[in-house]
Every structure is written in structure tokens, then in C-alpha cells.
C-alpha positions as CSV (number, residue, x, y, z in Angstrom):
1,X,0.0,0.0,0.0
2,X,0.9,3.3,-1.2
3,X,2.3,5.7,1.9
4,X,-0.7,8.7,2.3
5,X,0.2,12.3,1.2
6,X,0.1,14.1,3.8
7,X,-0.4,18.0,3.7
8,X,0.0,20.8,6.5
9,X,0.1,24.5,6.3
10,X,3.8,24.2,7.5
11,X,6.6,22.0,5.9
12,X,8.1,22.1,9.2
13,X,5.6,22.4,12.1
14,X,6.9,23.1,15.8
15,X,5.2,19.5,16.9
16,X,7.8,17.5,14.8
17,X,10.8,19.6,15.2
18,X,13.7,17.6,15.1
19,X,12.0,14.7,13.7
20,X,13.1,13.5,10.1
21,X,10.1,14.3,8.0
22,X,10.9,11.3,6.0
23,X,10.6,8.5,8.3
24,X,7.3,9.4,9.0
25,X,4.6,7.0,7.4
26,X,3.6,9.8,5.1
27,X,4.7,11.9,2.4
28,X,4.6,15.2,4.0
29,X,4.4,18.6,1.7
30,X,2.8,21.6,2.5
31,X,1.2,24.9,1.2
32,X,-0.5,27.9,3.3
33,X,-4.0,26.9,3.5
34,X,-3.1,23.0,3.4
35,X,-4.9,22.4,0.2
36,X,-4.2,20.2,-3.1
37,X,-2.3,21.9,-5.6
38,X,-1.4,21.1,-8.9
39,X,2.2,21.4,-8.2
40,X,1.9,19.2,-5.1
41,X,0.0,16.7,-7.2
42,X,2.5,16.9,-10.1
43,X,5.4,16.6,-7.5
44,X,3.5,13.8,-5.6
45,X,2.9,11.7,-8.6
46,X,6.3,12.0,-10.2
47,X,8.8,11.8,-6.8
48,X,6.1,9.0,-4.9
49,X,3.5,7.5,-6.6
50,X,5.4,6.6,-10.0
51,X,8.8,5.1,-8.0
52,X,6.8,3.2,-5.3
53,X,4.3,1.7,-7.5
54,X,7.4,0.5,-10.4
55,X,9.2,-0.8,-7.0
56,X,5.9,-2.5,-5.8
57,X,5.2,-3.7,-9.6
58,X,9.2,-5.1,-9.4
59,X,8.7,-6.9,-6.4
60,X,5.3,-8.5,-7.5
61,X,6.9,-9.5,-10.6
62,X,3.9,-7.9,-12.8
63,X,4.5,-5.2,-15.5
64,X,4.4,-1.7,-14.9
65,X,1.1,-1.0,-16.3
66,X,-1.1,0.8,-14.0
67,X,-4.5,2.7,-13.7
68,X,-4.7,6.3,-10.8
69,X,-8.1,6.9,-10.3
70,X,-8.5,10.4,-9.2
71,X,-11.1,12.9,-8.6
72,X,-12.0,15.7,-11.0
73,X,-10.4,18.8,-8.8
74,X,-8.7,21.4,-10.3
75,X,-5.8,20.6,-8.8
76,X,-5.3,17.3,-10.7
77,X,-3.7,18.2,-14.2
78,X,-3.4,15.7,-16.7
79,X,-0.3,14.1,-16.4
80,X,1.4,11.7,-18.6
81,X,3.4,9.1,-18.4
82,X,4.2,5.7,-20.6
83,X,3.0,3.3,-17.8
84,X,0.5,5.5,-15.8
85,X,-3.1,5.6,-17.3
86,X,-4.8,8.5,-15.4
87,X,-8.4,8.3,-15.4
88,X,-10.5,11.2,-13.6
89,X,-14.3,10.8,-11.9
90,X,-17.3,12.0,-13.4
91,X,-18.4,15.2,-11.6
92,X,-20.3,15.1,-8.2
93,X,-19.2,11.6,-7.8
94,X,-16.2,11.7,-5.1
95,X,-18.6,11.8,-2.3
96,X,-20.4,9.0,-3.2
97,X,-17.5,7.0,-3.9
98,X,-14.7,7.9,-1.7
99,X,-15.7,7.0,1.9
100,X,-13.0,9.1,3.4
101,X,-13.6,12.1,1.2
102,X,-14.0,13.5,4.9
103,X,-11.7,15.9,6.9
104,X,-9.3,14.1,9.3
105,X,-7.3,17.4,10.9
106,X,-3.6,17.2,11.4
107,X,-3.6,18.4,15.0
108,X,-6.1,15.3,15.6
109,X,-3.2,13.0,14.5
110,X,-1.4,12.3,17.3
111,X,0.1,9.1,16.0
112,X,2.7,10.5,13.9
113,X,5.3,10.9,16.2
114,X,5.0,7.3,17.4
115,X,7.7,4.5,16.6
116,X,8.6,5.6,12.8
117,X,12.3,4.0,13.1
118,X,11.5,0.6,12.6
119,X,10.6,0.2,8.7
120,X,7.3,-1.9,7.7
121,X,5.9,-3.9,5.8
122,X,2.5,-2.0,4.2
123,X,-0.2,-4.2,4.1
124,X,-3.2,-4.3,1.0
125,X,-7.0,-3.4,2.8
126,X,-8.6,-6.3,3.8
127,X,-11.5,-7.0,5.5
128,X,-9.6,-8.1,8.9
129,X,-7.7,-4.5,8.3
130,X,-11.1,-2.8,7.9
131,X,-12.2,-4.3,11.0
132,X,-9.4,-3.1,12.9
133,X,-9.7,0.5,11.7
134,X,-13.2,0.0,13.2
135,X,-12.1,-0.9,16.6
136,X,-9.1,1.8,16.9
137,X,-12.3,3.8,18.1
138,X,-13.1,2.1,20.9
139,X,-9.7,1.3,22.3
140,X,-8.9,4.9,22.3
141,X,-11.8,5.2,24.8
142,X,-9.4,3.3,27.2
143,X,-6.6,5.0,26.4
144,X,-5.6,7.2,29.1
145,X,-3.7,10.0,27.0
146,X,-2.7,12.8,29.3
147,X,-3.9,15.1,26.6
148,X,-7.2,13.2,26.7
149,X,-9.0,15.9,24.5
150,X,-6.9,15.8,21.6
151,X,-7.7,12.2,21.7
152,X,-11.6,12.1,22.3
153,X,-10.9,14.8,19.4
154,X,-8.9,12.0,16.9
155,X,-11.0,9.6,18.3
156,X,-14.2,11.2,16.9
157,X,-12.8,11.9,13.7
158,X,-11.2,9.0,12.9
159,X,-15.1,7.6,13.8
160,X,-16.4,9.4,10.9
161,X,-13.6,8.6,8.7
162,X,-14.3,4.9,9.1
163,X,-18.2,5.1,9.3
164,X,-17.9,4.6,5.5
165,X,-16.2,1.6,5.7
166,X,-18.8,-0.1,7.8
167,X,-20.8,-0.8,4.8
168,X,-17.6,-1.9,2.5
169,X,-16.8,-4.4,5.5
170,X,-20.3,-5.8,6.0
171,X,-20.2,-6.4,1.9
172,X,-16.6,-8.1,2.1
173,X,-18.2,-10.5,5.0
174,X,-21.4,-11.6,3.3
175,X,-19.5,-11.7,-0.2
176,X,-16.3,-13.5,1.1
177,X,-17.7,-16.9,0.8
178,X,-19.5,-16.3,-2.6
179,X,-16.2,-14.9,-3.5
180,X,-14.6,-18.2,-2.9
181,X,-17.0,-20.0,-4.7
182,X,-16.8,-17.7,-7.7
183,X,-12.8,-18.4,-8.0
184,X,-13.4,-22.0,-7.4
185,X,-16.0,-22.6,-10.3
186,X,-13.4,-19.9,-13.0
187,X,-10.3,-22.3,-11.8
188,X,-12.3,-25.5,-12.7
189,X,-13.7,-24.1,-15.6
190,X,-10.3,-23.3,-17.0
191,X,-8.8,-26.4,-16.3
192,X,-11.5,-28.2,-18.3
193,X,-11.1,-25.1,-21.3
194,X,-7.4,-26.4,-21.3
195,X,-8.0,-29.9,-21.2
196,X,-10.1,-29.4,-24.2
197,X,-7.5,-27.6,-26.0
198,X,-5.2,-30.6,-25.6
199,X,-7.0,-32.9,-27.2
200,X,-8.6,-30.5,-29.8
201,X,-5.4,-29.8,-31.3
202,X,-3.0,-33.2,-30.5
């Protein structure tokens, strides 16, 4: 999984000073009123999104042939490049389709300056990960932060971030076995498509 862009009004913001903007497990650029530009996106997609994805691509052994989905905002030009197809969203449709297309605030994220020495392993979304982001609610309940405001803060936030995932998770649960089913009955069908193409043409 890609790391998140992160952006902040201040490339260098009193609450991480001293800390080594890159270890943290975001891309972190910034512009006065913390918005998208087109020169963030344009420096995002060339300097992070192209080189992880070709490394991820490498490592997967699969070509470096790959689709960004974006919204229509100004801010995303139309860039090109030979392995990148970029497609943008119809209009009005983010909302509907982008479950965190919600405001999580910076000064509600008080993980960042957490262990970000130790390098690891991103993981794809899955409906066990889903499930997890669900729960981070609750056990911040029980977490006795001494700042316990900026946490009810985070905590309510990251509650309305994941409220749109309830509904993806329920559909991954009810669709996991069907799903299994489904690959079961292609994988059988094309073993009996290749054995007919053995003997069809000895």
C-alpha cells in the first residue's frame, strides 16, 4: 500500500521539530492553506507515486502497467506518463464513492510521532484490516492519554472517517464466501477449457 500524502500549512511544524520528516509514514508537503495543488500533485505523482508503484510492480513481478483513479479537482492536471493511465471521476461523484472524502485534521493526528524508526511492511485493505480501523475507536476510549482531548478529538474523527467503511466491510463478510466459490468454479472451468485444448489440437 501506497504511503498517504500528507499536507499541512507548514513543511516544518513546531510539533515534529527535530524529527526526520521522512521517516514518517507519510509523504509530508505543504502549502498555506493546506490544500491540493497542482504542483503538489504533479510533484507527488512523479517523486512518490510513479517510483513506489514500479518498486511495488518489481517486487510482484507484474508489468508496470497501471491505472490512478482520481477525482476531478482542479488541482489534478493531466499528467502523462508511458506506464500511468490517469483516469479522472465523473463530476459530483467523489462523495459518493470515496468514503474518506472527509476531513481528518492534522492536529487530531497524534500518531505521527509514534515508533517511525522501525521500517514496515504495508499491508493491501482487507476486511480483517477494515475491522481493525473500526475498533481503533473504541480502544482509544481506554486509552488514558494525558492530553485526553486531543484524543476524544482524533477519536471522533477517525469515527467518521471509518463510518464509511462499515458498509464496505459488512459487503466483504457476506461476499467473502460467494467470493470463494466464484474463483473455485473460474479455476475449474479453465482447467477443463485447457484440457479441451489438448485434445482439440493433439
Amino acid at each position: 500500500m501506497l504511503k498517504p500524502l500528507l499536507i499541512n500549512k507548514s513543511l516544518r511544524p513546531r510539533a515534529l521539530k527535530g524529527k526526520d520528516l521522512k521517516q514518517l509514514p507519510v509523504h509530508w508537503m505543504a502549502n498555506s492553506k493546506a490544500w491540493m495543488t497542482t504542483a503538489i500533485f504533479t510533484e507527488w505523482f512523479n517523486n512518490c507515486f510513479v517510483p513506489e508503484v514500479e518498486a511495488y510492480m518489481k517486487e510482484k513481478y507484474l508489468d508496470f502497467k497501471v491505472l490512478l483513479t482520481v477525482d476531478n479537482a482542479a488541482s489534478h492536471p493531466q499528467l502523462e506518463h508511458p506506464n500511468v493511465q490517469l483516469v479522472f471521476l465523473p463530476p459530483n461523484t467523489t462523495s459518493l464513492i470515496q468514503p474518506l472524502d472527509q476531513d481528518l485534521t492534522v492536529d487530531g493526528v497524534v500518531g505521527l510521532e509514534g515508533d517511525n524508526d522501525e521500517e514496515k511492511k504495508s499491508t493491501p485493505l482487507t476486511g480483517k484490516l477494515i475491522q481493525e480501523g473500526l475498533q481503533l475507536c473504541s480502544k482509544l476510549e481506554n486509552h488514558n492519554d494525558p492530553n485526553s482531548e486531543r484524543a476524544s478529538k482524533l477519536q471522533r474523527e477517525l469515527q467518521n472517517c471509518m463510518s464509511g467503511y462499515r458498509e464496505l466491510y459488512k459487503k466483504m463478510k457476506e461476499s467473502s464466501s460467494q467470493s470463494l466459490t466464484t474463483d473455485y468454479i473460474v479455476r475449474k472451468g479453465r482447467a477443463t477449457q485447457n484440457e479441451n485444448e489438448v485434445f482439440e489440437n493433439p
